[in-house]
Each structure stands twice: as C-alpha cells, then as structure tokens.
C-alpha positions in Angstrom: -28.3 -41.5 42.3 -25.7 -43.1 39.7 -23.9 -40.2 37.9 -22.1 -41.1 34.5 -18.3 -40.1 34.5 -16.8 -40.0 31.4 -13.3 -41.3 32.1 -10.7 -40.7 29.2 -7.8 -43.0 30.0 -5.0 -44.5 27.3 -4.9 -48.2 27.8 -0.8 -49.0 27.4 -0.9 -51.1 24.7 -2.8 -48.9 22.5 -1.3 -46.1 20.2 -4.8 -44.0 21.0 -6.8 -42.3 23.6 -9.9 -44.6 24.7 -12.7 -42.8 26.0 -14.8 -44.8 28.2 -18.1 -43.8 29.7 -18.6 -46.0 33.2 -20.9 -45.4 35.7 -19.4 -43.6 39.0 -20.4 -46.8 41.1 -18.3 -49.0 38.9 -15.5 -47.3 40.3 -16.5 -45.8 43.8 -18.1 -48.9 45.3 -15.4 -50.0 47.9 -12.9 -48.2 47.1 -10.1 -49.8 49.5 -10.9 -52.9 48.2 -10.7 -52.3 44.3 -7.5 -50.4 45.5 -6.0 -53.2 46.9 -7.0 -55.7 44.6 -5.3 -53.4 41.6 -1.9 -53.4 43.8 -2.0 -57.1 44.2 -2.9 -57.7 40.7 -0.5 -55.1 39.5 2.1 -56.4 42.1 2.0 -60.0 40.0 1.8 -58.7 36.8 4.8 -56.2 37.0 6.7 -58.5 38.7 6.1 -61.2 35.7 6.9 -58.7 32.4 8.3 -55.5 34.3 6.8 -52.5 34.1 7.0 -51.1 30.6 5.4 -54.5 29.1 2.3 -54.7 31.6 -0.8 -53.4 30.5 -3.1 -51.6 32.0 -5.8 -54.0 30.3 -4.4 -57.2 31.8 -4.1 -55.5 35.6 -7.6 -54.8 35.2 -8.6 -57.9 34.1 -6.7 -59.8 36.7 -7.8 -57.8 39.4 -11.6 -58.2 38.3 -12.0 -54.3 37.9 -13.3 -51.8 35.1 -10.4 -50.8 33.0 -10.9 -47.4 33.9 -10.1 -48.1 37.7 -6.7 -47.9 37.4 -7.1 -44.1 35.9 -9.5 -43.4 39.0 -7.5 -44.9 41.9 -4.0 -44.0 41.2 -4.4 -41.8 38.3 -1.6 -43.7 35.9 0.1 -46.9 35.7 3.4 -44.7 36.9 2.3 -43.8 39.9 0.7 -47.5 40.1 3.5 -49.1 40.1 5.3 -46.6 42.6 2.6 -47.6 44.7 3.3 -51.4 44.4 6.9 -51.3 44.7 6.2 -49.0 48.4 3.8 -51.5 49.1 6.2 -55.0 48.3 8.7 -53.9 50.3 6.6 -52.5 53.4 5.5 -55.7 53.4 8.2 -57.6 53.5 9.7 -55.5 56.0 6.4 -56.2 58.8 7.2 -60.1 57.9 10.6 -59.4 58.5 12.0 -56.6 60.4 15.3 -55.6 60.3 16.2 -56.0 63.9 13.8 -59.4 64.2 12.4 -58.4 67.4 15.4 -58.2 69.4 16.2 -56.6 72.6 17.2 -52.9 72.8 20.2 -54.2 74.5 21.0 -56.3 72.0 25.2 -56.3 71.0 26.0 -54.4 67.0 27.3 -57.8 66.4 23.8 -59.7 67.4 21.8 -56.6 65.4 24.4 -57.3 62.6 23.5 -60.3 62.2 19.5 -59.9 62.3 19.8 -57.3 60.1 21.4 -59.8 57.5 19.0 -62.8 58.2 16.0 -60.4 58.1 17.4 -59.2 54.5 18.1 -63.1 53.3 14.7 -63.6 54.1 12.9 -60.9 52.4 14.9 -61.7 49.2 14.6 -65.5 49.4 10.5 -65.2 50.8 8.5 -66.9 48.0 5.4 -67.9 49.6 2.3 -66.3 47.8 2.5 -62.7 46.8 5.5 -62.1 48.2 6.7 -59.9 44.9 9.4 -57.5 47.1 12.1 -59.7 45.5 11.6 -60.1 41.6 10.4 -56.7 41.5 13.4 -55.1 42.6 15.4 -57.5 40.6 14.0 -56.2 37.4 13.7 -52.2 38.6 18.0 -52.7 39.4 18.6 -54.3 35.4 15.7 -51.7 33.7 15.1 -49.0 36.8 11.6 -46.8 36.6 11.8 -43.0 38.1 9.5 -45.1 40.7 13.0 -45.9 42.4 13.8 -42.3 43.9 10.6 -42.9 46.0 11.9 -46.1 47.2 14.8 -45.1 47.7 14.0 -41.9 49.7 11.0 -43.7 51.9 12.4 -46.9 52.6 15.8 -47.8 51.4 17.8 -44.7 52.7 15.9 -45.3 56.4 17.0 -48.7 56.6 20.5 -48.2 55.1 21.2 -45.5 57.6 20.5 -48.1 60.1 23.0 -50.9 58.9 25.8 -47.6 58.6 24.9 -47.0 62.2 26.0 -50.2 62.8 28.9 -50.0 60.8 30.3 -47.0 63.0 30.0 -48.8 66.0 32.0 -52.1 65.0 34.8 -50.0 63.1 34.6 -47.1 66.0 33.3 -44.0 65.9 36.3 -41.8 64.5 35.9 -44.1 61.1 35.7 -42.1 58.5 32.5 -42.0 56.1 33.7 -43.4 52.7 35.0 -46.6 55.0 31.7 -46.9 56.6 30.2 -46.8 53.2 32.1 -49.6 51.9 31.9 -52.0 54.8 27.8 -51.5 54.7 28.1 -51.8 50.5 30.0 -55.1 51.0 27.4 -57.0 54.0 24.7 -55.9 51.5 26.7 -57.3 48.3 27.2 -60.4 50.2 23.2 -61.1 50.8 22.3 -60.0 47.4 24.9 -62.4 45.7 23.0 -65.7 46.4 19.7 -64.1 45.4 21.4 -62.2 41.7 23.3 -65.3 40.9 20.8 -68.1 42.4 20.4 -69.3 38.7 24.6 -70.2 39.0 24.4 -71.3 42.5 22.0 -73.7 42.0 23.7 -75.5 39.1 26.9 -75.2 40.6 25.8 -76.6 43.8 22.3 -78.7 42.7 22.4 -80.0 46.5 22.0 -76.3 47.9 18.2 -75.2 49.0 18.2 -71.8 50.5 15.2 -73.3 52.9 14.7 -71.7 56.7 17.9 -73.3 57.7 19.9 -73.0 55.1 19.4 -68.4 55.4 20.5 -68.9 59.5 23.3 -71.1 58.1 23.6 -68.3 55.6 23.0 -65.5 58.2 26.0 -67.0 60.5 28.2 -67.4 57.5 28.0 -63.8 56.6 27.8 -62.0 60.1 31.0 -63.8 61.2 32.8 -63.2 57.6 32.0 -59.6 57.7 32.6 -59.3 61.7 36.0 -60.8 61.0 37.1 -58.2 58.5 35.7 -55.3 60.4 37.7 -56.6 63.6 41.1 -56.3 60.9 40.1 -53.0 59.8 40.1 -51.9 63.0 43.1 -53.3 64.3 45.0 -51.7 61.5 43.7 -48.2 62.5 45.3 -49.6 66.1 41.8 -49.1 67.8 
C-alpha cells in the first residue's frame, strides 16, 4: 500500500520553502542503496564546488534520486556532508592503514615510516572516487562545523597514534608541547607536497608523485624526521 508523504524540504539554491508531495516508495525502496548513491554523488559534487555552493538539486540529480531524498536519508545537506567527509576518509584509511599491515613487533622507526607512506598515499590516491583528499583541502581553506566530527572520530584517534610514536623515539620523559611539535612537523612535511603540488610541479615539471616516487618520498621523510628526533634527544643527553 503506497502512502503519500508530504515532504517539505528547501532546495539550497532557492530563497523559499519547496513543498513536495512524493510517494513513500520513491524514497523507501532500497534505502542503503539510495543512501549510498547520495554520499557518492554528494562526495563528487562537494569535493568539485565545496560545500556552501553544492546544491541539493544537482546531488540529486547526479545520484539519480528524488530531490526529496536527501531530506529523508540524512535529514539536511549539513549533516550530508558530515556524513561524506566520515565516509572519504574511512575509506581511505581501509585502502591505506596507518600501520600498512606490519608486524606487532615492528620497530617506532619502521611504524614511523608506514604511518607516513600510508598518509602520502591517502593524499596523493586519485583513482576514482577517491574524494578524502580535495575534500579536506577545501574544509582546511573554508572549514564546515562538519570538522569537529572529523576531528573527534577519526583525526584525534590516529593523531594520538603518530604522538605515541613520538614519545617513544624522543623517550618517554619528553615533555608534551615537544611531542606535539615533532608529530606537527612529520605531518607538515607530508602535507607540503600535496598544499603546494600546484608549485612543485612547475618548479620541478619532471617530478610525478607515482607509486615510487611516495616510497622515495616516504624514505625521504622518515629518515629526515628520524634524524632530527635522534638530535633532540641527544641534547636532552638521553
């Protein structure tokens, strides 16, 4: 039996309510499908014009759904996008876990430097839909309150990890704001190449960050940052 549901949504482009009247099946009918298909669609869209220019219209329309699905699955384009941004990165990390499979017994210094391929790879990865990367570029130049989710869920968790590894290369007695930096500058190191690609790449034409090139890359940075760890130690006459 096919209910009407009366569905008042605002389309984002518009200055006006729009009442729509759709049938419940419209929007039911495999619901983990249409879900999906509006986070990949949205996923493409935002990472193309950022959030505040996407339209609810165009996600729709892209994704092959009733513009009132949006409304019905996720409620609002805010909590959309929070969605998508969760689900970019939680991909990238199953395609490339921090640790990269290693051993438990793996050394700091051979988790150090998986932790920074994994990362090079997740920010360099553009086969299809891989989105993680240009959407975060655009939520750290125009950020969305969608961030403190990110952060909380999936950022903080994996940054505690690369401070854990911190302690244990500078020694445990290190004090936190030290810790703090040293993880701050492996990060800033990885994100360079990706922020300032466009420079890179005219500066140095010949450069491809390809598979080798992020091990190459990996090595680089792993050694450079073990390097200056090993002096900050040594200074504290550990």
């Amino acid at each position: 039996m096919n209910f009407l549901l009366t569905i008042e949504t605002c389309v984002s482009n518009s200055r006006l309510p729009v009442c729509f009247n759709v049938r419940e099946t419209e929007l039911a009918g495999a619901p983990d499908e249409t879900r999906r298909q509006l986070i990949e669609a949205a996923a493409e869209v935002f990472a193309r014009v950022g959030f505040r220019a996407a339209t609810v219209r165009e996600i729709c329309q892209l994704a092959g759904a009733n513009i009132a699905a949006i409304n019905y699955h996720f409620g609002d384009k805010e909590t959309l996008y929070a969605e998508v941004l969760n689900d970019a990165l939680r991909r990238a990390r199953q395609k490339y876990p921090p640790d990269l499979g290693l051993e438990p017994s793996a050394t700091p210094e051979e988790r150090l430097q998986a932790f920074v391929h994994s990362f090079l790879l997740r920010v360099f990865d553009d086969s299809p839909n891989a989105w993680h990367s240009k959407l975060m570029a655009r939520e750290m130049v125009d950020p969305t309150p969608a961030l403190n989710r990110l952060v909380q869920q999936q950022i903080d968790p994996m940054s505690r990890v690369l401070m854990e590894l911190m302690r244990a290369l500078l020694g445990r007695d290190a004090d936190e704001d030290e810790v703090r930096r040293c993880g701050m500058s492996v990060v800033s190191q990885i994100l360079f190449y990706q922020h300032c690609r466009p420079v890179v790449s005219r500066m140095f034409p010949d450069l491809k960050f390809d598979p080798e090139e992020l091990r190459s890359l990996a090595r680089h940075i792993t050694r450079f940052s073990l390097a200056a760890l090993k002096e900050l130690r040594k200074a504290k006459g550990q």
